[in-house]
C-alpha positions as CSV (number, residue, x, y, z in Angstrom):
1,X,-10.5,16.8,-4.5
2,X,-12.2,13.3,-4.0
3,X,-12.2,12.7,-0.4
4,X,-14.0,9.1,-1.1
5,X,-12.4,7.8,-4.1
6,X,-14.4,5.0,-5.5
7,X,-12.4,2.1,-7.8
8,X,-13.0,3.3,-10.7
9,X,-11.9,6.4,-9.6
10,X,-8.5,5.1,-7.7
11,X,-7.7,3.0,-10.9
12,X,-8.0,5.8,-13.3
13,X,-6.0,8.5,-11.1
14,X,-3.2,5.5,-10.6
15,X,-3.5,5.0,-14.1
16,X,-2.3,8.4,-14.9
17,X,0.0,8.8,-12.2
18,X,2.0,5.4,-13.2
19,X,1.9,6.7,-17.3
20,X,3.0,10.2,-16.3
21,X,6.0,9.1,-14.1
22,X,7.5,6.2,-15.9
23,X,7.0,7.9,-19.3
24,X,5.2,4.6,-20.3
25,X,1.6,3.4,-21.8
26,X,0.3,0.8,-20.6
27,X,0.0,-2.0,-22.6
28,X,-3.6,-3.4,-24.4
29,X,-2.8,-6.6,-22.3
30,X,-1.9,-4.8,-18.6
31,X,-5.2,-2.6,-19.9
32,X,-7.1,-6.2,-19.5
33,X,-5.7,-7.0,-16.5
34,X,-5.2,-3.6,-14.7
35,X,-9.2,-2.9,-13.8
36,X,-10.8,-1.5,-11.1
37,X,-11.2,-4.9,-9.0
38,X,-7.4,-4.3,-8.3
39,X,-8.2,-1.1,-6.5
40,X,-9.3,-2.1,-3.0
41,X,-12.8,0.2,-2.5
42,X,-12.9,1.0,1.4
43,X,-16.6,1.0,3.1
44,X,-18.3,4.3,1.9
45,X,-20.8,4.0,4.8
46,X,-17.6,5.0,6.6
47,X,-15.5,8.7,6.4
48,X,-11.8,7.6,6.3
49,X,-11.5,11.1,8.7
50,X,-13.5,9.5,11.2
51,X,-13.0,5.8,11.3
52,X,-9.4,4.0,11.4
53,X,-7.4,2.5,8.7
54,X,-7.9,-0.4,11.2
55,X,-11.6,-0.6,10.7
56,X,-11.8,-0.5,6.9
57,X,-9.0,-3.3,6.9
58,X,-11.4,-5.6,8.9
59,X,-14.6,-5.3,6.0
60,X,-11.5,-5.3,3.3
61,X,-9.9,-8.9,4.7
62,X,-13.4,-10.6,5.6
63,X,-13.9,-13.6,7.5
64,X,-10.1,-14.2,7.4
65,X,-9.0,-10.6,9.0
66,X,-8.3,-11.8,12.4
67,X,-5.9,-14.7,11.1
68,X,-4.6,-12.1,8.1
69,X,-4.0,-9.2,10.4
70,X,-4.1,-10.3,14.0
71,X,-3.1,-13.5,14.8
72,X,0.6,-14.2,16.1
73,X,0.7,-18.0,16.2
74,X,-1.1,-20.6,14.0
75,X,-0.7,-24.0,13.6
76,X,1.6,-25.2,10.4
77,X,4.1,-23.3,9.0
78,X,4.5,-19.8,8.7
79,X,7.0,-17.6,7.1
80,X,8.3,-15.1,9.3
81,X,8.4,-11.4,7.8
82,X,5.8,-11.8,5.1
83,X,3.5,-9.1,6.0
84,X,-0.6,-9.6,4.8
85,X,-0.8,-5.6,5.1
86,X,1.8,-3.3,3.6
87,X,0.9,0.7,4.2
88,X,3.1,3.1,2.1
89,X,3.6,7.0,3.3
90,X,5.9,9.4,2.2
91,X,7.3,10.0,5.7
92,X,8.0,8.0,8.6
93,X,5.6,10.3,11.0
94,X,2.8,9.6,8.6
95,X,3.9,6.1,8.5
96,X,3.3,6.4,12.7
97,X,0.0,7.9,12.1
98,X,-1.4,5.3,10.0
99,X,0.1,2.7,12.8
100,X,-1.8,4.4,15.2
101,X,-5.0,3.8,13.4
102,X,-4.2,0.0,12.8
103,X,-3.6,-0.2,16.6
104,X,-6.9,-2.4,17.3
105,X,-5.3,-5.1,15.1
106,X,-1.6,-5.0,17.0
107,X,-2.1,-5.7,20.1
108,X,-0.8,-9.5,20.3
109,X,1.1,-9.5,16.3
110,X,3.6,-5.9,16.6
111,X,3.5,-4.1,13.5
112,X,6.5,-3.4,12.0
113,X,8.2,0.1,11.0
114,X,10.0,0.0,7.5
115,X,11.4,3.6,7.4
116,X,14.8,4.9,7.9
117,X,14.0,7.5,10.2
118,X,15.9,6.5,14.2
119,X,15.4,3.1,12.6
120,X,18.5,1.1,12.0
121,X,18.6,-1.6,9.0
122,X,19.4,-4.2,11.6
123,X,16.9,-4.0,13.9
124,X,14.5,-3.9,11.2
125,X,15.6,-7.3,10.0
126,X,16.2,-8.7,13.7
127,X,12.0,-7.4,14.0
128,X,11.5,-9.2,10.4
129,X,12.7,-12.7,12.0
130,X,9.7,-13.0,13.3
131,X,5.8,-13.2,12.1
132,X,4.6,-9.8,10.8
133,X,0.7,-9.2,9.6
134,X,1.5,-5.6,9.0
135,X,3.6,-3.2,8.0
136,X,4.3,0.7,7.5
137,X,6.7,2.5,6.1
138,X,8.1,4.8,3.5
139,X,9.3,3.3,0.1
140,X,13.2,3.4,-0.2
141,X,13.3,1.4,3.0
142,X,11.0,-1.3,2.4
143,X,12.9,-1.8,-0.9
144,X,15.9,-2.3,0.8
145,X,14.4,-4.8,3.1
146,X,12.9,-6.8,0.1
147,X,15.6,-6.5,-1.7
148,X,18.0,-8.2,1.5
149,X,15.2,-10.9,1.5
150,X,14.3,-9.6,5.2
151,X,10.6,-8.8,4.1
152,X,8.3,-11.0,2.1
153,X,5.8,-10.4,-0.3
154,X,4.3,-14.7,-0.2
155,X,1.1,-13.7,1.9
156,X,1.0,-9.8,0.6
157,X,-3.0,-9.4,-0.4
158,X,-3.1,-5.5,0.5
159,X,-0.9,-2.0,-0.3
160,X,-2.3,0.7,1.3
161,X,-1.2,4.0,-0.2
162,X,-1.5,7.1,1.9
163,X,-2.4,10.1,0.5
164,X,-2.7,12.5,2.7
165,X,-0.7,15.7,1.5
166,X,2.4,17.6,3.3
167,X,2.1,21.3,4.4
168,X,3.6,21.9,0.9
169,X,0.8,19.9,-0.7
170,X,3.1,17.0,-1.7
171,X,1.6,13.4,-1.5
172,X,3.4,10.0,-2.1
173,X,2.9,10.4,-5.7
174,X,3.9,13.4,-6.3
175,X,6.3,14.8,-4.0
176,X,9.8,13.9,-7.0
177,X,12.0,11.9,-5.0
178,X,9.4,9.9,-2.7
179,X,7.5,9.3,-6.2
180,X,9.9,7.7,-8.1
181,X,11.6,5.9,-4.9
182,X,7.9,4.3,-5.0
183,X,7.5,3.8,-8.5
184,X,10.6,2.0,-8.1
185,X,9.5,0.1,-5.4
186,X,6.2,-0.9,-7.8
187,X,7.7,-2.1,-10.8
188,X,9.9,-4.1,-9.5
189,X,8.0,-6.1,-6.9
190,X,4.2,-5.4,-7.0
191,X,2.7,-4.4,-10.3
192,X,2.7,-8.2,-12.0
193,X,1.4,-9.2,-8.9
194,X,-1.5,-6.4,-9.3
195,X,-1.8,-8.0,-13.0
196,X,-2.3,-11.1,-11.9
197,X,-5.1,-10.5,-9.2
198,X,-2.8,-11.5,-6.0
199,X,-2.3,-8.2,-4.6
200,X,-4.8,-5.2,-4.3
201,X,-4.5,-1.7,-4.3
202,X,-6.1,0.7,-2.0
203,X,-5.5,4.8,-2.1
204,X,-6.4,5.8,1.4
205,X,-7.1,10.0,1.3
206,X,-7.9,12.2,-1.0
207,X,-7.5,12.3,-4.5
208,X,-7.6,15.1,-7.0
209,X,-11.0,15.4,-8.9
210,X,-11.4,15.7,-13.1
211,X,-8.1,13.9,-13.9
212,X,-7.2,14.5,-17.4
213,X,-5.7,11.9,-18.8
214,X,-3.3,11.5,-22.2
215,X,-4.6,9.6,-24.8
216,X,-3.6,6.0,-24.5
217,X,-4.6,2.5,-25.6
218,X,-7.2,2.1,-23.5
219,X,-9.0,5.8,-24.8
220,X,-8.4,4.5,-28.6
C-alpha cells in the first residue's frame, strides 16, 4: 500500500479504478485533460495519520482558506448551500470522522452532514438554506441533494475521497454498491468539471501500490 500517494500516483490509481468500473477508456482528449494537476497532492512534510484533514486543507486552499472554508458572512452575494469542500466516505461514521478532523475550520461556518444515516432529507435541505464551506457525506445522499437542487456545486474547488478501508478491507472504490453509487455521483456532476480544471481531486489514505493497469490510449 501507498500510505502517501503522490499525484501522479492518485491520478493513475483513479485512472484505473474509473476504466475498471464504468467498463470505459478514456478518451485521447479526457487523456489531455485528465493529468495529474487534477489530483490535489496533500503536504508530504505532513503524515495524514498524524495531522487533520483540517490542516492539509489550509496549504491546499492558500491565501483564500479562511474565506473558502471558514468564513460564515461576507459582503456581496452568496449562494447558500454551495459547499467549497465536499469529503466523500463510504459510511456515515467515517463521514463523522473526517468532520472531526475538519473541526478547526467549523467553528463559526457548521459543516454539513450529507448521509442518510439518523439524517432526514429535510433537515438536510432546511441546513442547505443556509451558507455551507464544507461538507461530508456518503455518495447516494449527496446525489439526492444535488439532484433536488439543495446542494451546489458553483463554488466546489475540492473532493476529498476517503480511503480508509472497512474491517472487511472495502474502501469507497471498491466496496460494489458504495462504488458505483459514487461513480454515479461522478459522471454526472464532477468529472467535466475535473476536465476542465475547476474542481480538484484529492485521495485522502492509502492506496494500493504496483497498479497494473489495461492497456489503454494513453499506454499506445
Amino acid at each position: 500500500m501507498v500510505s502517501f500517494p503522490t499525484a501522479a500516483e492518485q491520478l493513475k490509481y483513479f485512472h484505473e479504478q474509473y476504466q475498471s468500473a464504468n467498463r470505459v477508456q478514456l478518451s485521447s482528449l479526457e487523456l489531455e485533460s485528465f493529468t495529474e494537476t487534477c489530483m490535489l497532492e496533500l503536504n508530504r512534510n505532513q503524515a495524514q495519520n498524524s495531522s487533520p484533514l483540517a490542516d492539509h486543507m489550509k496549504v491546499a486552499f492558500g491565501p483564500s482558506w479562511k474565506e473558502s472554508l471558514c468564513e460564515k458572512e461576507l459582503d456581496g452575494k452568496m449562494d447558500p448551500g454551495h459547499p467549497s469542500l465536499l469529503v466523500i466516505s463510504l459510511s456515515a461514521l467515517r463521514s463523522l470522522d473526517l468532520l472531526r478532523e475538519l473541526r478547526p475550520l467549523t467553528s463559526e461556518c457548521r459543516a454539513a452532514k450529507l448521509f442518510s444515516k439518523h439524517m432526514k432529507v429535510e433537515e438536510q435541505i432546511s441546513s442547505l438554506k443556509n451558507r455551507v464551506n464544507i461538507a461530508s457525506g456518503t455518495p447516494s445522499r449527496i446525489k439526492k441533494l444535488i439532484d433536488m437542487e439543495a446542494l451546489g456545486l458553483s463554488r466546489l474547488a475540492v473532493i476529498v475521497l476517503d480511503m480508509k478501508a472497512d474491517a472487511k478491507g472495502y474502501s469507497l472504490l471498491t466496496l460494489p454498491q458504495v462504488r458505483d453509487e459514487f461513480w454515479d455521483l461522478y459522471r454526472n456532476y464532477f468529472h467535466q468539471r475535473v476536465l476542465e480544471g475547476a474542481l480538484r481531486i484529492c485521495l485522502y489514505g492509502e492506496i494500493p501500490a504496483n497498479i497494473k493497469r489495461k492497456k489503454s490510449i494513453e499506454d499506445e
